[in-house]
N, C-alpha and C positions, 0 to 999 in steps of 0.2 A: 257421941255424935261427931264429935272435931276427927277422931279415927277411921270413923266410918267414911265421909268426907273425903281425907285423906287417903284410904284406900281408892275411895272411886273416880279422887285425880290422878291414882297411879296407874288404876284400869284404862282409863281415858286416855292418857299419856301413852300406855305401853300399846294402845289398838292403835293410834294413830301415827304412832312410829313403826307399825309393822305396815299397816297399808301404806305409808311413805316408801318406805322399801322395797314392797313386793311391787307397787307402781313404775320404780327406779328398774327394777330385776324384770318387769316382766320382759320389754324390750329383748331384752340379753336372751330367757328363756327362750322368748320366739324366735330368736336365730337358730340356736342352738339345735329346736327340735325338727326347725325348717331344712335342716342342715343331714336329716336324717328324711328327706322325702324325697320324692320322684319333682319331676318340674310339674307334670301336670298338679299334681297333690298341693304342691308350693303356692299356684296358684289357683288353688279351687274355691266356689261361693257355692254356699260360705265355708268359711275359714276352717279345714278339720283342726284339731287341738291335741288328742294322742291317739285316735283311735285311728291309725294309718298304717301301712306295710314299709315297716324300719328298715333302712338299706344304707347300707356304707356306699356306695357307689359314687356318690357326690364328690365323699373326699378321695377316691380314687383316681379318680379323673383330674382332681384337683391336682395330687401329686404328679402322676404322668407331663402335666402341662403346662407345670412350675416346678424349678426348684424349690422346694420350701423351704429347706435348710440356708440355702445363700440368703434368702430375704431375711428370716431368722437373725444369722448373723450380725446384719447388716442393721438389723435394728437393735441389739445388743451393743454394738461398737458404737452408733451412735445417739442410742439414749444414756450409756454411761461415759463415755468421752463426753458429749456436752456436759453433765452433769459435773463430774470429776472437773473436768475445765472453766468453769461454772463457780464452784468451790474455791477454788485455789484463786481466783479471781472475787469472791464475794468475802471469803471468812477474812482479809484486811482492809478489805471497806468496809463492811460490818463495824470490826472492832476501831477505825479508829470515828466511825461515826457516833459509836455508843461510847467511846473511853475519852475521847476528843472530840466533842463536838462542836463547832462551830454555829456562828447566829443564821447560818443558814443552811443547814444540817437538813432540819424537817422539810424547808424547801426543796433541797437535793432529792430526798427521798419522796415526797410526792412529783418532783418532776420525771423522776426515776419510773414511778407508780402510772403516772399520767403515760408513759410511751406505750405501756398495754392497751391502750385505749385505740391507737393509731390503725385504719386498716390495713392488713399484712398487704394487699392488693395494692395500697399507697407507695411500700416502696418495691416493689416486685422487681420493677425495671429495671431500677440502678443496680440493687444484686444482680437480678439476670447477667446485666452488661460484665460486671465485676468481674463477677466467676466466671462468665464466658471467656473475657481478656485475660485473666489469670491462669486461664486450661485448669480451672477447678470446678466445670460443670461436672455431672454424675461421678462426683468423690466425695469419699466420707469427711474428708475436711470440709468441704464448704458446708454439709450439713450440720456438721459438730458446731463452726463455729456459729452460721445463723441461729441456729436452734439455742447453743448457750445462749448468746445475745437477745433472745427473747425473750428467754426463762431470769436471766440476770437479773430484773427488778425483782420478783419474787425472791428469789434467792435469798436477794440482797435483805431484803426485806423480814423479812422468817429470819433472817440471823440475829439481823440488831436486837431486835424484838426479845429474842432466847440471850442475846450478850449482853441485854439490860437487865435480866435477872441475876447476871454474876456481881457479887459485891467489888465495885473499884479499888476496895482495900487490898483486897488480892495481889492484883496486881500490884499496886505501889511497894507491898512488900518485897515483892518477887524484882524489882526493879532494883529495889534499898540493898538486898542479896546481889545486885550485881547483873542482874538476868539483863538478854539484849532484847532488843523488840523481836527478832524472829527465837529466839527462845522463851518467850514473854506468850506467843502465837502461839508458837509449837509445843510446848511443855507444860503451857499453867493452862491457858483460854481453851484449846481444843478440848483435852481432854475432861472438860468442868461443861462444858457442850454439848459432849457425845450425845446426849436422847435429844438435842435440838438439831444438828446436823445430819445425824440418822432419819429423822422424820426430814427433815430439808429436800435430802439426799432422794429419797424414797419419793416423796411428790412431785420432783422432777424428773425421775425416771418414768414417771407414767406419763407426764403433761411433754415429753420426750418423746414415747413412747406410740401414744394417740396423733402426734403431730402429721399432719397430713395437709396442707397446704404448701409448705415447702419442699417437703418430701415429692412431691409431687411433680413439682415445676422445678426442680434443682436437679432430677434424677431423671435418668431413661432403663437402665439394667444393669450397672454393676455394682452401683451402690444404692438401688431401689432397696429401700425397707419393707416391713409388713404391710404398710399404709398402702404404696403403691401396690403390693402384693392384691387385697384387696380392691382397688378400682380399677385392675384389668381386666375383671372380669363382668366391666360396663365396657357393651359394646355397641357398634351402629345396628347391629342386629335387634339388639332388644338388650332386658336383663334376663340371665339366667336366674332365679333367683333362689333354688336349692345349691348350686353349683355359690352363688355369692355369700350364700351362709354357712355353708363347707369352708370356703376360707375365711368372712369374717371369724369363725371359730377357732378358727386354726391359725389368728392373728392376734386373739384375746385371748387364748387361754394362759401363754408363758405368763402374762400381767397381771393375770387375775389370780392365779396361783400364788404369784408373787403377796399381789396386795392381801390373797388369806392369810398366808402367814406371817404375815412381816405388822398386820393392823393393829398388833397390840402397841406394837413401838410406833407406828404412824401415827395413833391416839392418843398415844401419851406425850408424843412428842409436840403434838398441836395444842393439848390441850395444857402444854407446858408453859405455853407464851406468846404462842403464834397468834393465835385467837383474844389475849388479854388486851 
């Protein structure tokens, strides 16, 4: 009986994690196949599902009327520049918050935590003004660094979490041997790491990636990313909305590719410490 039971919480379990799923994917599918219709079809009542005349033309038009390779780019340079910048700024406050902590450590870290919380609209202005006065409006600097700076708490956060799992013996040894603190960083802690900063690594490049509120307001054309790629083709006219699922698609797909192949180490990297 206890078997039986136990099977038909694993049936239970496995049906409700696929309807979770396929709820989360359908979204994505409906672009996807909207993106293969004419406008009138895009928006017909009710809604066709696959039984429509498939046409590339969407994204045809799409290319002709955007670079898509510069947006491409542009969002490659600055979801891994923040990311990478991000990093090099997070893995020695991580380590000396988890190796040295002070009594007000966990404070730091949820004050850290609490600034996500802040509406990005709250501080638009002072940026705006900043990078205006700086001549770093529509440059990939100014979005590398807002964007790190966002992502930072996370970062920071996901690290300590994975640098609490390393034995503090470790290091003391490595110290006892002479090691300095940037070789103490660089030679023992990173590499003891590696599936916590990969999975890090990786979820920042997508929360990088997806970012489209400063992308937005920070950028006009030369250092517009995919995001902006996507919302120029909301116009006073109306929505296109074959034509805006043509390039929504054509702005998820590098990411989601990505996240297929890279999810065994994004899973294992969370489910290393991130999560505990």
């Amino acid at each position: 009986m206890a078997r039986s039971v136990t099977k038909q919480q694993k049936a239970l379990n496995t049906a409700i994690a696929w309807t979770i799923g396929l709820l989360i994917f359908f979204p994505i599918l409906w672009t996807i196949l909207t993106s293969f219709k004419s406008e009138g079809q895009a928006i017909a009542d009710p809604p066709i599902f696959l039984f429509f005349d498939w046409t590339l033309e969407n994204y045809a038009v799409v290319q002709e009327r955007s670079n898509y390779t510069n947006f491409l780019w542009n969002s490659i340079i600055i979801s891994v520049g923040s990311t990478v910048l991000g990093l090099i700024v997070a893995i020695p406050a991580a380590w000396s918050m988890a190796f040295t902590p002070s009594k007000r450590t966990k404070d730091i870290l949820m004050w850290m935590l609490s600034t996500k919380m802040l509406p990005a609209v709250g501080v638009l202005y002072p940026i705006y003004i900043g990078a205006t006065k700086m001549g770093l409006m529509d440059s990939h600097i100014a979005l590398v660094l807002v964007i790190m700076l966002i992502n930072l708490p996370i970062i920071i956060w996901m690290l300590y979490t994975y640098f609490r799992e390393i034995p503090g013996e470790i290091l003391e040894a490595a110290r006892m041997d002479g090691a300095s603190l940037k070789e103490e960083i660089i030679y023992i802690l990173t590499p003891m790491a590696i599936p916590g900063i990969a999975s890090t690594m990786l979820l920042n490049i997508i929360l990088a990636w997806n970012e489209a509120f400063w992308t937005i307001n920070l950028t006009v054309t030369k250092a517009a990313p995919l995001t902006a790629f996507i919302a120029s083709y909301s116009s006073p006219e109306g929505l296109f909305y074959a034509k805006l699922s043509a390039a929504s698609t054509m702005a998820i797909a590098p990411i989601l590719i990505m996240g297929w192949f890279s999810q065994k180490q994004l899973v294992r990297g969370l489910t290393f410490g991130a999560v505990k």
